[in-house]
C-alpha positions, -999 to 999 in steps of 0.1 A, spaced: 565 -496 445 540 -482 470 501 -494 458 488 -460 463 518 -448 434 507 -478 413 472 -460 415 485 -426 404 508 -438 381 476 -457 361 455 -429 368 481 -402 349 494 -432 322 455 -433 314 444 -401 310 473 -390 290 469 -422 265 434 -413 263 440 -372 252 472 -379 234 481 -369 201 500 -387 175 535 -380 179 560 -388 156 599 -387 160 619 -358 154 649 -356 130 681 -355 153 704 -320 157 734 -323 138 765 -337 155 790 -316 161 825 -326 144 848 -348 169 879 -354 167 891 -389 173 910 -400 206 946 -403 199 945 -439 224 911 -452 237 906 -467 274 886 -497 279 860 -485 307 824 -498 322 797 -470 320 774 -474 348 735 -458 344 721 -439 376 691 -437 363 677 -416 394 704 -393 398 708 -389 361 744 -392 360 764 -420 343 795 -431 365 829 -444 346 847 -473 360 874 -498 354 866 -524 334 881 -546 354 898 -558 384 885 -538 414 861 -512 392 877 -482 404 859 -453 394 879 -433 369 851 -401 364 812 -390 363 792 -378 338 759 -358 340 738 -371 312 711 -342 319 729 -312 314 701 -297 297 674 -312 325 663 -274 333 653 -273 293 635 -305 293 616 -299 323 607 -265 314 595 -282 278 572 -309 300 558 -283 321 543 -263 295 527 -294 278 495 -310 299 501 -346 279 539 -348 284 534 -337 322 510 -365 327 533 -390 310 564 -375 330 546 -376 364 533 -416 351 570 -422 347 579 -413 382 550 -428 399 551 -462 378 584 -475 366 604 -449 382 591 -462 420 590 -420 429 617 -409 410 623 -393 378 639 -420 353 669 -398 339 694 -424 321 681 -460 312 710 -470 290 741 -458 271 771 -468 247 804 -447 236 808 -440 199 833 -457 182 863 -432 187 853 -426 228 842 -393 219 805 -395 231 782 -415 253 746 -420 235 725 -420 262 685 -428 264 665 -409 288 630 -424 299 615 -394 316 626 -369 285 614 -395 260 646 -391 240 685 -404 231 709 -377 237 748 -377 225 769 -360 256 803 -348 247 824 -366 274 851 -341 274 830 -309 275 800 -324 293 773 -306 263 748 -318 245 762 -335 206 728 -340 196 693 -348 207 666 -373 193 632 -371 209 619 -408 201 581 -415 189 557 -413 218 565 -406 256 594 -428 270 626 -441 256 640 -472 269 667 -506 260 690 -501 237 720 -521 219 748 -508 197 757 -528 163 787 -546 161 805 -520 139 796 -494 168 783 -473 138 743 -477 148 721 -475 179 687 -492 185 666 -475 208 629 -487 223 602 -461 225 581 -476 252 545 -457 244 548 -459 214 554 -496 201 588 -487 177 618 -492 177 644 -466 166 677 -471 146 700 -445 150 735 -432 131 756 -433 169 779 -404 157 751 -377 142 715 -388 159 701 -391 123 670 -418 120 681 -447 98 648 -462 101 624 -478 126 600 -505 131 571 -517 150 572 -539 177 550 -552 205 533 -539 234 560 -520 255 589 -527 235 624 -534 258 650 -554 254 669 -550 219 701 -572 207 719 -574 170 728 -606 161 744 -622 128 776 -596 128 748 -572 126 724 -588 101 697 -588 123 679 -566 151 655 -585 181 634 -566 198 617 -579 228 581 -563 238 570 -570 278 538 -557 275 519 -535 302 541 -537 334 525 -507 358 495 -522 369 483 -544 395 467 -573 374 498 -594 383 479 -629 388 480 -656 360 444 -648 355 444 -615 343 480 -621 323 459 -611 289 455 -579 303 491 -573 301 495 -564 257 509 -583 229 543 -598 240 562 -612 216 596 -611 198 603 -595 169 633 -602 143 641 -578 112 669 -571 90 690 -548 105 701 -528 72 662 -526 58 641 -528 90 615 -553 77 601 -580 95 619 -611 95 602 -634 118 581 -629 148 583 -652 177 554 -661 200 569 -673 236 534 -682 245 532 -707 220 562 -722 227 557 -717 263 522 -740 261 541 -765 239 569 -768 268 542 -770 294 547 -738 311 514 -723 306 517 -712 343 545 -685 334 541 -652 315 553 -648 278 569 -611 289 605 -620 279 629 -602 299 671 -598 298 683 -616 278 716 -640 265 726 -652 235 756 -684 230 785 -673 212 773 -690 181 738 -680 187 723 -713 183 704 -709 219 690 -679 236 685 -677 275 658 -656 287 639 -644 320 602 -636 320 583 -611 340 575 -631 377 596 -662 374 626 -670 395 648 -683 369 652 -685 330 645 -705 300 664 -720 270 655 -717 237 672 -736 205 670 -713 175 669 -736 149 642 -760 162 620 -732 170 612 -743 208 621 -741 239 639 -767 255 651 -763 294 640 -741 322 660 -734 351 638 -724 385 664 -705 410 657 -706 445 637 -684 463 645 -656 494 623 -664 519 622 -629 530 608 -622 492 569 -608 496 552 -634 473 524 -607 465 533 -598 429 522 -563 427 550 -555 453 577 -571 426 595 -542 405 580 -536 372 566 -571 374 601 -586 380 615 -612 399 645 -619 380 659 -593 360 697 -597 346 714 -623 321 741 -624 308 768 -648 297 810 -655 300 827 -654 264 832 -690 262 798 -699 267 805 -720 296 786 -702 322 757 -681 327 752 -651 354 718 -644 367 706 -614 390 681 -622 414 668 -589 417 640 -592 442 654 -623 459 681 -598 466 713 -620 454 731 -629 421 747 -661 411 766 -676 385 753 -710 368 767 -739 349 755 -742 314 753 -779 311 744 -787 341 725 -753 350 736 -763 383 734 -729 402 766 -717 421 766 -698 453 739 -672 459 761 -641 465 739 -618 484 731 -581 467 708 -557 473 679 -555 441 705 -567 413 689 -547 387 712 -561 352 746 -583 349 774 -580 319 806 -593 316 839 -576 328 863 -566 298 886 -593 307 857 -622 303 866 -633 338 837 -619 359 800 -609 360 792 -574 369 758 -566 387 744 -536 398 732 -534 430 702 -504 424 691 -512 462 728 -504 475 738 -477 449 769 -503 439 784 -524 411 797 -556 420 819 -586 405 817 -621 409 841 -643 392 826 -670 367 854 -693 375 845 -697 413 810 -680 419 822 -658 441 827 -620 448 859 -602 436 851 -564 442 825 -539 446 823 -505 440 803 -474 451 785 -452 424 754 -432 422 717 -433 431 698 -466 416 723 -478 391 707 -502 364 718 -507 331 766 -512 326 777 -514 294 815 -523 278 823 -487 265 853 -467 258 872 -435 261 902 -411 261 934 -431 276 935 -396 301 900 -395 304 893 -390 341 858 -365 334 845 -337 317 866 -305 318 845 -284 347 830 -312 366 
């Protein structure tokens, strides 16, 4: 991000805290009735967050894409909304000059409903989660979220629920994924971004990153950057569980040197450990559940053609992207501004080959459980690398700045909404 839209983007992001009002979120329009798919496709939706368009591809093999989706069919609404409003334009303008590098931040993530119907998408610059009709290409159902940006979500195991992180203002909504309707919500920490159900559903973690726009990016200043921590509650009440400190466990590791911002992260398939990235750090850390600590760290190598001035990394990132195959076996990293991705051993957490990709922005797993699946945001591509080998199996074009690809489904003769 240029330094003099860092400036802007503080200077707006400021002012608009300091004049806001308290905002609350909004109940959800009703759903409108959908009938269910007579057979369902397996498919990959892939965010453009810039473009604001959400492409569908084959799950797996060579990712063909099968159809598009505008997820802002109603942008001219929206804007017209932000316009009128001196505290929302400042927020919307902080968007684009902070996070968004420029741009307007129009998709961030998205999941299908449970009969293919719908994708629920969350839109950052709108502040809201939207239900899109994937046949018809309209609007289901909106759901402004509390405060001015929406963020990460994850969908419950049952498909049935939707958590959604609303950046500005420290919650964390829960969602019914078929009518928008608030099931409840809970606080969280500073910036709230990464959410993941775990326990078949029994519990919700949130992840807070704390203050990522500015330029205070040295170790020294790190307390400048929020409360970061994780919080755990019970995904049917939304109380607090448990509320993990990294920075704690960080110290008592002997990592004092690297930030408590935890990142993307991925989980083993009995959950006993958790990987994680944190903001800066080329690499990730294990953490063992049970024992409450944190037990390896993995530090990947380095592009040398990687600026090692912080404040030119992405949202404070230099890895951002984890996830892991379905047997546990291997994990996938993206290297985002060292500009490749690579697959690593478990065990070992001896890295594989670096294949080279342009900003990997987030990684997943192919429907099949054979590959990783990055998206290249820098490139405007999605590409696989198999887990077996480390190496690259297929790439595909798609739209401007993909981030966030998610497992989804829809109609077996889906190919894109009627009109498009």
């Amino acid at each position: 991000m240029a330094p003099e839209h860092r400036g802007s983007a503080r200077m707006l992001l400021s002012l608009a805290a300091a004049v806001a009002l308290a905002v609350t979120g909004s109940t959800a329009v009703s759903a409108s009735a959908q009938p269910k798919a007579a057979g369902l496709r397996e498919v990959m939706f892939v965010g453009n967050n810039w473009d604001g368009t959400a492409d569908v591809i084959k799950s797996t093999g060579d990712l063909a894409r099968i159809g598009r989706i505008n997820v802002i069919p109603d942008k001219d609404q929206r804007l017209t909304e932000i316009y009128l409003n001196p505290i929302k334009l400042a927020f919307f303008l902080g968007i684009r000059l902070g996070p968004g590098e420029g741009h307007d931040q129009f998709v961030d993530d998205m999941y299908s409903t449970p009969d293919g119907s719908a994708i629920v998408v969350s839109r950052p610059s709108f502040a809201d989660v939207v239900s899109i009709d994937v046949a018809t290409g309209k609007v289901n159902w909106r759901f402004p979220v509390s405060g001015f940006r929406a963020d990460h979500m994850a969908v419950s195991p049952d498909g049935k629920r939707v958590a959604v992180s609303a950046s500005t203002s420290n919650t964390v909504h829960v969602l019914d994924i078929v009518t928008g309707k608030q099931l409840g919500s809970f606080s969280a920490g500073d910036k709230p971004h990464e959410n993941v159900f775990t326990d078949g559903g029994k519990y919700l973690w949130n992840m807070s990153i704390g203050e990522v726009n500015t330029d205070l990016d040295e170790p020294s200043m790190d307390w400048t950057k929020g409360d970061r921590h994780i919080t755990v509650v019970d995904a049917n009440t939304y109380r607090q569980v448990k509320v993990i400190d990294m920075r704690e466990r960080l110290d008592a590791f002997g990592r004092k040197d690297l930030s408590d911002a935890v990142r993307p992260v991925a989980f083993t398939p009995d959950e006993s450990k958790l990987y994680f990235q944190v903001s800066f750090f080329n690499g990730f850390l294990e953490y063992d559940v049970a024992k409450d600590k944190i037990t390896r760290a993995k530090t990947l190598p380095k592009n040398p053609e990687t600026s090692e001035d912080r404040t030119t990394w992405v949202n404070d990132s230099r890895h951002h992207g984890l996830s892991m195959s379905p047997d546990g076996k291997k994990l996938c990293v993206a290297g985002t501004m060292d500009d490749y991705a690579t697959v690593v051993d478990r065990e070992s957490l001896q890295e594989g080959p670096l294949v080279p990709t342009s900003k990997p922005y987030w990684a997943t797993v192919s429907g099949d459980g054979t590959a990783c699946v990055v998206s290249e945001s820098g490139a405007d591509r999605v590409t696989a690398i198999d887990f077996a080998t480390g190496e690259k199996t297929a790439s595909v074009s798609v739209g401007d700045h993909p981030q966030r690809v998610r497992i989804g489904h829809v109609a077996a003769d889906w190919t894109g909404p009627s009109g498009s």
